[in-house]
Residue frames relative to the residue before (quaternion, step in Angstrom):
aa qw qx qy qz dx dy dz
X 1.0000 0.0000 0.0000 0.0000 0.00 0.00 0.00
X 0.4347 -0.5725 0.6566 0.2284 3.94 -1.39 1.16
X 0.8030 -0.4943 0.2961 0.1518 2.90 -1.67 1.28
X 0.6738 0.3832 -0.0984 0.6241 3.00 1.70 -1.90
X 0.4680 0.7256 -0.3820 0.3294 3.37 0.80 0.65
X 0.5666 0.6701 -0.0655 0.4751 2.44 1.44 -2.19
X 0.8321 0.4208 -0.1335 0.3358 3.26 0.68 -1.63
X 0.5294 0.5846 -0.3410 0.5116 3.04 1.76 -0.07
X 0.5558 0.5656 -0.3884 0.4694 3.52 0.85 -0.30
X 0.8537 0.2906 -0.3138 0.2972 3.18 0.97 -0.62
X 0.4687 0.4058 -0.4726 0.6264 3.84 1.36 0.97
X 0.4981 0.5997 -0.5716 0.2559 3.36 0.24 0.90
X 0.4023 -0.7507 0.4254 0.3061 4.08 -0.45 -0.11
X 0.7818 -0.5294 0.1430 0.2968 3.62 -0.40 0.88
X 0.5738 0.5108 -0.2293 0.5977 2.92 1.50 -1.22
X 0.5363 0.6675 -0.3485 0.3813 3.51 0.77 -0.75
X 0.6552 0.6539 -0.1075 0.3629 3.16 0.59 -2.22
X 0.7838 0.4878 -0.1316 0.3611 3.32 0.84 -2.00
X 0.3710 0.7073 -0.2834 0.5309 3.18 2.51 -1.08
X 0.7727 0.3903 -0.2451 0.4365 3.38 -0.11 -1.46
X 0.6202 0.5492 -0.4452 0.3399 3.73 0.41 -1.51
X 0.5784 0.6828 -0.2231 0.3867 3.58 0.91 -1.79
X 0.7693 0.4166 -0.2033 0.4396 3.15 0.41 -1.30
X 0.5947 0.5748 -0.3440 0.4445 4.10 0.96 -0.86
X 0.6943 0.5651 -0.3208 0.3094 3.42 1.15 -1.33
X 0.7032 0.5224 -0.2812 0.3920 2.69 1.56 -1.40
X 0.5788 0.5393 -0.2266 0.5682 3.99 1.25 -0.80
X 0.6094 0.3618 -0.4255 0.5627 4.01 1.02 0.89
X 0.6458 0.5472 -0.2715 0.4579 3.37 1.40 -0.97
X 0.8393 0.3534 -0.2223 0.3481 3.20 0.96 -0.22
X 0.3621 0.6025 -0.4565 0.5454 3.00 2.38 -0.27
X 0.7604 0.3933 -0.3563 0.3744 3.86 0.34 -1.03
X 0.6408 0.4220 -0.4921 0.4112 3.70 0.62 0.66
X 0.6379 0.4925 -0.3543 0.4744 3.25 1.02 -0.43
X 0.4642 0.7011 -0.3958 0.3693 3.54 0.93 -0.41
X 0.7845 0.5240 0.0020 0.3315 2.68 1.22 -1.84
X 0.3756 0.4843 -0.2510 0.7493 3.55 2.62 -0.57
X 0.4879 -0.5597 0.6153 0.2648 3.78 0.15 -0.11
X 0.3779 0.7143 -0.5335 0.2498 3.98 0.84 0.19
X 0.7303 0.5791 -0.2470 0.2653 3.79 0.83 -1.01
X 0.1321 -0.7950 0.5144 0.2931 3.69 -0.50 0.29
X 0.6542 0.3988 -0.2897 0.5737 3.97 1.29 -0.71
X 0.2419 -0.6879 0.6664 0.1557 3.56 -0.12 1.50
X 0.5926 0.5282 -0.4059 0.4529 4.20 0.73 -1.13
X 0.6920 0.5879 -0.3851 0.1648 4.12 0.10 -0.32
X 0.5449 0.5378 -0.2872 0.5756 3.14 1.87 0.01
X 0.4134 0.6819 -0.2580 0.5455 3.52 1.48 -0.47
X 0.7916 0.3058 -0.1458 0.5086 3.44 0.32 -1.52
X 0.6720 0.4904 -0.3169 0.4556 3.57 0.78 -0.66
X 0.4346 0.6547 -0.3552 0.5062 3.76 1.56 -0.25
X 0.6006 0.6389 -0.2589 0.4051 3.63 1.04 -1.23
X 0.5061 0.8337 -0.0023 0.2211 2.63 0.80 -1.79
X 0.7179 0.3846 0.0859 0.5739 2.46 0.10 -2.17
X 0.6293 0.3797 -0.3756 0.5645 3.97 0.34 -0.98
X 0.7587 0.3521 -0.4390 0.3281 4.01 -0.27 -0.86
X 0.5308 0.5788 -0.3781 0.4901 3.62 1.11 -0.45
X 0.6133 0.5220 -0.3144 0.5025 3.35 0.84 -0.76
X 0.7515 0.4338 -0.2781 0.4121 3.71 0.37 -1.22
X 0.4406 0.6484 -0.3145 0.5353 3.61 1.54 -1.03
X 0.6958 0.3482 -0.3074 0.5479 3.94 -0.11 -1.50
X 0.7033 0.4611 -0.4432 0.3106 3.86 -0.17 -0.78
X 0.5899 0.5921 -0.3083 0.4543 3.27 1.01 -1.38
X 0.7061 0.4745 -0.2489 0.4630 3.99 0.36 -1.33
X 0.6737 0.4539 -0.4034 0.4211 3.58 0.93 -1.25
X 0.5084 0.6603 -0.4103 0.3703 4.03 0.87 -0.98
X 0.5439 0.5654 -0.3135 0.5350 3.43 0.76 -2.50
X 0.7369 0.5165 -0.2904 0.3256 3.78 -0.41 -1.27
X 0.8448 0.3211 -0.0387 0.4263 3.21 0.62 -1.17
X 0.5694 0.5177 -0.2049 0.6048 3.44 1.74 -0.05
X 0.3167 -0.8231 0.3744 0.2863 3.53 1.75 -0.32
């Protein structure tokens, strides 16, 4: 993920977030079957999308707190 990416995640809104998170799991689940048919050539993109997934993760925690701290 770009920098200005990164930062976009973070003016997004939760429901968003959870949109995106959803969507990574589903785009590893399927890199790791195709891996597995021999279909992939960037063995490292399921890796990076792993990342990903964690900063989205740290992002949502950070917003749920903000939320809940008022």
């Amino acid at each position: 993920m770009k920098r200005k990416e990164i930062k976009d995640l973070h003016t997004k809104t939760i429901d968003e977030l959870k949109k995106a998170l959803e969507d990574l799991r589903n785009d590893v689940g399927q890199l790791k079957i195709d891996k597995a048919v021999g279909k992939v050539k960037n063995v490292n993109e399921a890796r990076q999308k792993k990342k990903d997934i964690a900063r989205i993760y740290t992002i949502l925690t950070e917003k749920i707190k903000e939320v809940n701290n008022g």
